[in-house]
C-alpha positions in Angstrom: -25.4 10.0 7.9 -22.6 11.7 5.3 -19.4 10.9 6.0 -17.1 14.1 5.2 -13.6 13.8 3.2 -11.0 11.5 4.7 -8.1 13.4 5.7 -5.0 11.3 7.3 -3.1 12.8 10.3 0.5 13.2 10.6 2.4 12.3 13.2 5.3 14.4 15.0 7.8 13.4 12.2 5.6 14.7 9.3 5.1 11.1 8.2 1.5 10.0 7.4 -0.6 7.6 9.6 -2.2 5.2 8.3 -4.9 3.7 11.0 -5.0 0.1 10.5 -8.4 -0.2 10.7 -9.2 2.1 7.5 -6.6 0.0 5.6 -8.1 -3.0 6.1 -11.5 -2.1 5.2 -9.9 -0.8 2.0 -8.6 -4.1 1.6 -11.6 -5.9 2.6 -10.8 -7.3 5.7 -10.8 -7.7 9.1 -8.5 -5.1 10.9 -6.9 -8.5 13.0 -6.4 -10.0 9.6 -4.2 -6.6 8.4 -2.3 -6.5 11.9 -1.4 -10.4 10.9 0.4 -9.7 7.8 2.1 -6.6 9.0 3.7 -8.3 12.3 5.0 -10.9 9.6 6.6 -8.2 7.3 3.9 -8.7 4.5 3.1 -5.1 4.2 4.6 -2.5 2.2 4.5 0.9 2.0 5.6 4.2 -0.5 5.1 7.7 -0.5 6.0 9.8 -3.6 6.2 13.5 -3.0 4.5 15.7 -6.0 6.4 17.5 -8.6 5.7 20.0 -10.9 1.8 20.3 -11.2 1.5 18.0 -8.5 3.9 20.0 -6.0 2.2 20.1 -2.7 0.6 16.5 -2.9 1.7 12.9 -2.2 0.9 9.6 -3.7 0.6 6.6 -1.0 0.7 2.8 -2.0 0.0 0.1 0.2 0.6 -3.5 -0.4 -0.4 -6.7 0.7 -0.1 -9.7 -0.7 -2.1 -9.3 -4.3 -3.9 -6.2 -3.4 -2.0 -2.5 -3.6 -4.3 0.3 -2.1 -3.1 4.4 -3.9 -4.3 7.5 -2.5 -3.4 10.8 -3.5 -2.9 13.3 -0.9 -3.1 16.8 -1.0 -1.3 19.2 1.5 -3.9 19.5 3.6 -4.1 15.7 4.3 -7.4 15.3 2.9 -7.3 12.0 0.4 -8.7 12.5 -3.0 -8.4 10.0 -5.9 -8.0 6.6 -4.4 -8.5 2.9 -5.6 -7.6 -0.6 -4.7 -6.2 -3.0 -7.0 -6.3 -6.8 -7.2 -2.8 -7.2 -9.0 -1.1 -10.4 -10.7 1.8 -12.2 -9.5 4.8 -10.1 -9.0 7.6 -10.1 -11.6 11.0 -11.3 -10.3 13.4 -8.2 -10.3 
């Protein structure tokens, strides 16, 4: 069976949804292991709204712990370009 394009919903705000359960299995996890981290404040989000030659798309990041899933979004809500990285330590600011 084919799966078609992934496109993300919006909810009532015009802010993306992002099903738990898709996120983890981007992460490689289990979707109780996801829910964990975000009920102790370990998950962070960003959305970037396109300009220029990218008006009309949006660039999500998600990330937990070492791993940072990005997406690119176009207006439609269907997910292009996507990848997950394993990153190294973070930096102090």
């Amino acid at each position: 069976m084919t799966k078609g394009p992934l496109t993300l919903a919006r909810d009532a705000e015009g802010e993306f949804v992002l099903p738990a359960d898709l996120l983890a299995e981007r992460f490689g996890w289990p979707t109780q292991t996801l829910r964990d981290y975000m009920r102790r404040g370990l998950v962070a989000s960003r959305v970037e709204r396109g300009e220029g030659e990218d008006e009309g798309r949006w660039r999500l990041s998600v990330r937990c712990g070492n791993r940072r899933w990005r997406a690119v979004v176009e207006a439609d809500g269907t997910v292009g370009a996507q990848q997950v990285d394993v990153l190294s330590a973070q930096a102090p600011r």
